[in-house]
VOGU-3710 file (C-alpha; in Angstrom, 3 decimals, decimal comma):
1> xxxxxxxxxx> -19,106/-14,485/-36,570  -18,614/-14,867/-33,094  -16,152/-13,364/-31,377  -13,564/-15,184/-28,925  -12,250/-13,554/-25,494  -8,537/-13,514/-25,558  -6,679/-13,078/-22,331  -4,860/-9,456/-22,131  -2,445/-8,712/-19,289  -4,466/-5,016/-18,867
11> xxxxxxxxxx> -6,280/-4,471/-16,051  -9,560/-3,140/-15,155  -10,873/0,002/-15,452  -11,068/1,425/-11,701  -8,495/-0,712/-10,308  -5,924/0,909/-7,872  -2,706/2,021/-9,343  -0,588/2,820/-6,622  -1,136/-0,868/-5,054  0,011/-2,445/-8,083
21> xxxxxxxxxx> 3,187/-0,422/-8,128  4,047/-1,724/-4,533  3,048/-4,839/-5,671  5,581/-5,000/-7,909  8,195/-3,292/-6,142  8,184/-6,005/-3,413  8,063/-8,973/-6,049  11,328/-7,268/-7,329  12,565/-7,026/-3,993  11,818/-10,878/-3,174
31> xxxxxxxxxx> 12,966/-11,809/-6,498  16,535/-10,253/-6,306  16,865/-11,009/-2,851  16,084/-15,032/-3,076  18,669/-15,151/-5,631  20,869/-13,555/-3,708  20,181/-15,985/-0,404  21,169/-18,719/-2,738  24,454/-17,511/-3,664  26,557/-19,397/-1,589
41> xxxxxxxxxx> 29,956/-21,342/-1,492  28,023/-24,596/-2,299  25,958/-23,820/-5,302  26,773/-24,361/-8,144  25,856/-22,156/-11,496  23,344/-24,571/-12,551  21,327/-24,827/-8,931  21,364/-20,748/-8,997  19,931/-20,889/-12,231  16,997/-23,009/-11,395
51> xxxxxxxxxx> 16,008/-21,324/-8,268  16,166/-17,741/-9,974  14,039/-19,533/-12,752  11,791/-21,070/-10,596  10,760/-18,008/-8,358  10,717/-16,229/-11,373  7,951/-18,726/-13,380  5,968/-18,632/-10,014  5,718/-15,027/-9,873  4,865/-14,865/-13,370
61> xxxxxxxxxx> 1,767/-17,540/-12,643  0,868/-15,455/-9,557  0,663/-12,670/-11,437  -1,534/-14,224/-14,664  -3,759/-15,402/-11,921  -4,019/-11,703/-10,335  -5,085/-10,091/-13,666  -7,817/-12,816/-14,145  -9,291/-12,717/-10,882  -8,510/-8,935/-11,263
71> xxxxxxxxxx> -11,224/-9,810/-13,855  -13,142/-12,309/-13,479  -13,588/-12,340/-10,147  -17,385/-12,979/-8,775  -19,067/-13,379/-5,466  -21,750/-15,290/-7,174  -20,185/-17,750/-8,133  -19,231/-18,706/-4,050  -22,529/-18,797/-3,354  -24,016/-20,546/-6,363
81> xxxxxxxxxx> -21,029/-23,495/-6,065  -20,609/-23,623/-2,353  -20,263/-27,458/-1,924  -17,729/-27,407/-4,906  -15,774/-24,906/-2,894  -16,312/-26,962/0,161  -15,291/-30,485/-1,354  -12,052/-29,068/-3,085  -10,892/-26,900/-0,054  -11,391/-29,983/2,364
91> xxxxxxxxxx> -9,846/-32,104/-0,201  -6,724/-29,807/-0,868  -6,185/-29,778/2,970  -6,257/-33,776/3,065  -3,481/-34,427/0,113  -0,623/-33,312/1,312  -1,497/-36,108/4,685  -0,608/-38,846/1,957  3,077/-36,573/0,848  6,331/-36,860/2,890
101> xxxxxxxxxx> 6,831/-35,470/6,139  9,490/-32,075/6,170  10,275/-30,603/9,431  7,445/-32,662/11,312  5,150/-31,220/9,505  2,989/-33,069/6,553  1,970/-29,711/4,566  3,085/-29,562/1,319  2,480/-31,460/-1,988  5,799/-32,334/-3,540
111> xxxxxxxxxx> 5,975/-32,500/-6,927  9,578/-34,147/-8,582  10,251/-34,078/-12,099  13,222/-35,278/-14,493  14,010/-31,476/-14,472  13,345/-29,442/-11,114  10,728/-30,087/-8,280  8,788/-28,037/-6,312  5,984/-28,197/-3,790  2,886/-27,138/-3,224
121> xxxxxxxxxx> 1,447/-25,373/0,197  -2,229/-25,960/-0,078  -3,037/-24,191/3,285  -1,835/-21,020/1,321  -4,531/-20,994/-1,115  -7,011/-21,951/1,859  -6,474/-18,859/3,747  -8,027/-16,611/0,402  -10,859/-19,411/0,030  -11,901/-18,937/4,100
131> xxxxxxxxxx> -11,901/-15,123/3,550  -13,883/-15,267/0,814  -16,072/-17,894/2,192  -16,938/-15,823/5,509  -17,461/-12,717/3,267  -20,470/-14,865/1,810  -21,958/-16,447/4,609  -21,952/-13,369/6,843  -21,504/-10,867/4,626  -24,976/-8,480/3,478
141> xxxxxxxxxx> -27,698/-10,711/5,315  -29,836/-8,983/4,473  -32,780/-10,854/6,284  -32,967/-10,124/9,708  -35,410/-12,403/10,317  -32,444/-15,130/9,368  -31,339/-17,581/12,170  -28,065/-17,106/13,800  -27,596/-20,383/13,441  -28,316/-19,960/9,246
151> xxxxxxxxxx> -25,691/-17,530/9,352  -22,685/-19,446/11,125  -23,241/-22,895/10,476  -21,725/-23,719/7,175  -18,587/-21,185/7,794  -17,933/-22,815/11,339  -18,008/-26,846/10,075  -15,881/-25,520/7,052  -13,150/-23,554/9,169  -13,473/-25,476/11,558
161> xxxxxxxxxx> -12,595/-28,642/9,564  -9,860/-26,682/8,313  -8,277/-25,706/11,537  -8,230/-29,144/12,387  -6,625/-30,773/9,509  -4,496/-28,016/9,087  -3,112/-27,663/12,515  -3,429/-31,837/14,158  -2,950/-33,563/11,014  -0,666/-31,847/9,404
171> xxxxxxxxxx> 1,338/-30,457/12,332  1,498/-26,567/10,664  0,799/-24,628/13,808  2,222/-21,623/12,353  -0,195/-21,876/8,844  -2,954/-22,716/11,261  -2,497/-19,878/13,853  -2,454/-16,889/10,774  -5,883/-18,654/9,477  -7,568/-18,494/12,524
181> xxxxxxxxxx> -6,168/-15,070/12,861  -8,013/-13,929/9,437  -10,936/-15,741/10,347  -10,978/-14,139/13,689  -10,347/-10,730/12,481  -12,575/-10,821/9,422  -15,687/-13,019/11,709  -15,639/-8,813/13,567  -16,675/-7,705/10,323  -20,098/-8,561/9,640
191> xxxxxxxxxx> -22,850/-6,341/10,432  -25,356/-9,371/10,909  -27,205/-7,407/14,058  -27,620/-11,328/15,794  -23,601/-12,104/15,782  -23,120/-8,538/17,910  -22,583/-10,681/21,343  -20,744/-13,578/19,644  -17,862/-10,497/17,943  -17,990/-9,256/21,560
201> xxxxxxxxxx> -17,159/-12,026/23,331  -14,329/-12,991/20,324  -13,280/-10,310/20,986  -12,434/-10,317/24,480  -10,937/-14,167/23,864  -8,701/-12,555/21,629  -7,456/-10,106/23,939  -7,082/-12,567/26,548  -5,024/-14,593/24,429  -2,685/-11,835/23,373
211> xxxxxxxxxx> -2,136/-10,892/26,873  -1,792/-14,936/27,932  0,957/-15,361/24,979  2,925/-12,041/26,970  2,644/-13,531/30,031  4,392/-16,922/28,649  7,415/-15,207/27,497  8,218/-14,955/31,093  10,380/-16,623/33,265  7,146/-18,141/35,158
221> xxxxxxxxxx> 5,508/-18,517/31,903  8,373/-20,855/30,129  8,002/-23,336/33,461  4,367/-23,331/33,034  4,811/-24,604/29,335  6,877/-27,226/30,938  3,990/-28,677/32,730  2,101/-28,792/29,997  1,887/-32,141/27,344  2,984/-29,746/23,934
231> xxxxxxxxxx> 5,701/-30,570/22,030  9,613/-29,855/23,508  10,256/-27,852/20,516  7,233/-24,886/21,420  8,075/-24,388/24,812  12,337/-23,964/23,269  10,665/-21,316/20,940  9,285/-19,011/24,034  12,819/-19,681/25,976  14,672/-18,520/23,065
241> xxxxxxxxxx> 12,256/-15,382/22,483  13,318/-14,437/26,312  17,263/-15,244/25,336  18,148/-16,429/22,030  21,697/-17,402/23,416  19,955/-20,022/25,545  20,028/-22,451/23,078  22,618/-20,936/20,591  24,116/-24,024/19,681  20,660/-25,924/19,193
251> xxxxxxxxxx> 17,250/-24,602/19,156  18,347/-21,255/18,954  21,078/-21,282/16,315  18,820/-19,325/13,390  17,476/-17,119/15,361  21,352/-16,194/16,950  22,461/-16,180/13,065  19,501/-13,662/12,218  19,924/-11,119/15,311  24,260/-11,369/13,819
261> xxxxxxxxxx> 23,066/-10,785/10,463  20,501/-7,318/11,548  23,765/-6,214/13,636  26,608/-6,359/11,207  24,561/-4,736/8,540  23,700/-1,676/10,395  22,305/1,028/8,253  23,494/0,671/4,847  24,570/-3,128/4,923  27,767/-5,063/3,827
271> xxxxxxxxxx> 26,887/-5,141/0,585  24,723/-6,798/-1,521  25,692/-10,746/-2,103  28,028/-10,311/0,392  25,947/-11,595/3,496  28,161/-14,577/5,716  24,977/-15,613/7,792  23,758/-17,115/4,642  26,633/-19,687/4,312  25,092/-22,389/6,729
281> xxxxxxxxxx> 23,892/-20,170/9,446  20,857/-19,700/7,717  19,573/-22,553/6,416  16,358/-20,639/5,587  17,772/-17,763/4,183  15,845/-17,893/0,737  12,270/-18,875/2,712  11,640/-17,970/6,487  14,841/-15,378/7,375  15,112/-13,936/3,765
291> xxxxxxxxxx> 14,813/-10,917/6,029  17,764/-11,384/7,637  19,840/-11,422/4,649  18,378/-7,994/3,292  19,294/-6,563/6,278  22,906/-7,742/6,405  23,628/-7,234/2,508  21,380/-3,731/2,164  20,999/-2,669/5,754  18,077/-1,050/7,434
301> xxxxxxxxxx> 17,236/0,751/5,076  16,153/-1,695/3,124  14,747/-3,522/5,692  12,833/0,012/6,070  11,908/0,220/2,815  10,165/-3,385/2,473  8,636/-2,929/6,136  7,026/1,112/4,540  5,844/-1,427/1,246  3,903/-3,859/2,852
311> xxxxxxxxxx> 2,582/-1,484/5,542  1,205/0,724/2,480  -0,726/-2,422/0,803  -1,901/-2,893/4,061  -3,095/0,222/4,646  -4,599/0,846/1,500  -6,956/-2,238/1,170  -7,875/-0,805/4,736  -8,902/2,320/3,065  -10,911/0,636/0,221
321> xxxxxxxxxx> -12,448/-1,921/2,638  -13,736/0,959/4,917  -15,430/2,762/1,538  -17,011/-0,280/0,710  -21,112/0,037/0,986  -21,221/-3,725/0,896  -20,523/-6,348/3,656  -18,923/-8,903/1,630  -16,504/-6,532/-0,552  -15,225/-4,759/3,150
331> xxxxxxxxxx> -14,874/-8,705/4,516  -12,488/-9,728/1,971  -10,419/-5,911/1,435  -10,232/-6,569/5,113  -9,258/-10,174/5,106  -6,487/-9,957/2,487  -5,065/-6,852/4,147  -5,131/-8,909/7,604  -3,431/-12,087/5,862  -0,378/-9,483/4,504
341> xxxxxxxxxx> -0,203/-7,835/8,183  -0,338/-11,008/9,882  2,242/-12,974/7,512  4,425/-9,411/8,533  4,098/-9,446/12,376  4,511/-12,775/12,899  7,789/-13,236/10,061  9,320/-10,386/11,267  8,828/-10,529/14,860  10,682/-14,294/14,839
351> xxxxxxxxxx> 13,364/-13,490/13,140  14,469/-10,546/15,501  13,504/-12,380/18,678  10,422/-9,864/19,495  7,733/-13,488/19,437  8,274/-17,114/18,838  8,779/-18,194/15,412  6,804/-19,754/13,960  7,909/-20,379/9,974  5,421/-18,213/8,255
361> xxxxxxxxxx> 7,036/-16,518/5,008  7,533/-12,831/4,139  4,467/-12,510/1,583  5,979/-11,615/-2,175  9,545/-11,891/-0,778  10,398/-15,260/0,490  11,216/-18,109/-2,133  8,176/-20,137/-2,632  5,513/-20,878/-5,041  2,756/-21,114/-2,867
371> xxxxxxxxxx> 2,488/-18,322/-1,126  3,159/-15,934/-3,143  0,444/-17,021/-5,786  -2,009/-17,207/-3,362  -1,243/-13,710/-2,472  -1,387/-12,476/-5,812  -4,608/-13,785/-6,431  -5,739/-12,351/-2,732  -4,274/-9,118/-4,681  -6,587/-9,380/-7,967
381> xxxxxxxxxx> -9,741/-10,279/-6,064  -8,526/-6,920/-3,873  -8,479/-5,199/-7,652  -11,870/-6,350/-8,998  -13,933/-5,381/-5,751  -11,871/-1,712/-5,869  -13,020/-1,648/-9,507  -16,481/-2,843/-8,865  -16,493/0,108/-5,474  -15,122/2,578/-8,337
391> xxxxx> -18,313/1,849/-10,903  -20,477/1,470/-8,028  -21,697/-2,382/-9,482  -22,025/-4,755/-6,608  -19,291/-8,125/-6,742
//
């Protein structure tokens, strides 16, 4: 009699404790918090309900999907299926073109029912599929005779594609800047000895750029955007980065709200539910300045607490990637570690004025479905390579 696979919510054997428990402390976290963001003068009991429900069934997906690919996970299967991978990423990108437009920006699938509606963030899920993608392409080649061409072509039309759709068609700058960033980041990786002057001189782009964006949030910087044909709304980002009482009554009325809502809650906050910046100030409080509202209602140390969290997933996936013997497992430890940091810098550093915003969530504690399933599934493929590293079996 044959014998059928049921699914079971244990994990591997070899997989990595301590990141699960922060894991799951900073779901709680986001959980509690994004119910808490919603409590406001307007809502009603019903409306609270649903969005506590809601986060809480996408979490709950997320985190079915991290113990299978905490499982099932498999290199081989990227390689084998590689124009599969290709056709549904470009075609995931494309949908949301054909959905309705929300803050300029055509990048989410909205789905209404009789009952709730949600949407759908494919870009999210695009970021894991690039890492993985560049982890097979350049990761172990181990045939130096291989052209360099061989090696970058299908990666480069696929991100490339990506980039484009992601960033021109549907207007996400921000999703399209922390993609590039991973692909940037995880491209240093490889070991491929013909890609050593290509990393180099990526690498001095990308320290160019970094000190370009510096020199923009200058004085002489903001009236060089001017000159420029970019959208009014970027170049009002960098002013309000230099002096986010600029525009206080426009442009620059969140990010006024936010700094408000860091002051007033000092060290140990006003309390929790108790935060007044939510009440219209923020509309974003659940999503992009959820941040803002822990630090108002818990105070800094809170705000501590979440910022020690994420640094220690980080920081860990570091660790494992930098054990790895193989190419492709340190690519993607790498990658998903990158795609948490980034998401941190660049959340954290608009709300509290320090860079431009630029609407990228707090991974596992802003309200959304999106991103934080695509993170937990980052988080399971993270778990099956540390397993795999732990048995010493290649992915």
């Amino acid at each position: 009699m044959m014998k059928t696979n049921k699914f079971s919510l244990r994990l591997p054997k070899g997989r990595d404790i301590q990141l699960q428990i922060a894991m799951i402390l900073l779901m709680g976290i986001g959980l509690v918090m994004s119910a808490s963001a919603a409590m406001t003068s307007d809502v009603v009991l019903y409306d609270l309900l649903i969005t506590v429900i809601k986060q809480t069934v996408f979490l709950a997906i997320g985190y079915v999907a991290y113990i299978w690919f905490s499982k099932h996970f498999s290199l081989s299967f990227f390689r084998r299926y590689y124009w599969l991978v290709i056709l549904v990423s470009i075609v995931m990108a494309l949908v949301p073109l054909f959905s309705k437009e929300i803050n300029g920006a055509k990048a989410w699938i909205l789905v209404d029912l009789k009952f709730i509606d949600f949407s759908i963030q494919p870009s999210e899920f695009l970021k894991v599929v690039s890492i993985v993608m560049l982890a097979v392409y350049m990761g172990d080649v181990k045939d130096n005779s291989s052209k360099l061409s061989q090696v970058l072509r299908i990666p480069f039309y696929f991100i490339g594609a990506l980039l484009f759709i992601i960033i021109f068609l549907q207007s996400d700058l921000g999703s399209g800047l922390v993609l590039l960033g991973i692909c940037t980041l995880v491209f240093l990786l490889s070991s491929f000895p013909k890609l050593k002057w290509i990393q180099w001189l990526v690498f001095g782009i990308m320290i160019f750029v970094i000190i370009l964006a510096g020199l923009l949030l200058t004085p002489s910087g903001i009236a060089f955007l001017k000159t420029l044909p970019i959208p009014d709304y970027m170049v009002k980002r960098f002013e309000n980065t230099i002096d986010p009482f600029l525009n206080r009554y426009g442009t620059g009325y969140q990010l006024v709200s936010s700094l408000m809502a860091f002051v007033k809650g000092d060290w140990l906050g006003v309390g929790f539910g108790k935060s007044l910046q939510k009440y219209g100030y923020l509309p974003a409080a659940q999503t992009d300045f959820i941040l803002a509202v822990i630090a108002e209602e818990l105070g800094f140390i809170w705000v501590f607490l979440v910022t020690i969290l994420t640094l220690f997933l980080v920081v860990r996936l570091l660790i494992f990637a930098y054990r790895s013997p193989q190419d492709s497992s340190k690519m993607i430890l790498a990658g998903i570690a990158y795609y948490l940091l980034l998401h941190f810098i660049l959340n954290v550093g608009g709300v509290t004025a320090l860079i431009p915003l630029t609407g990228v969530p707090l991974l596992l504690i802003s309200s959304g479905g999106s991103s934080a399933i695509s993170f937990l599934i980052a988080l399971g493929i993270a778990q099956r390579l540390i397993s795999l590293q732990r048995t010493q079996v290649k992915p």
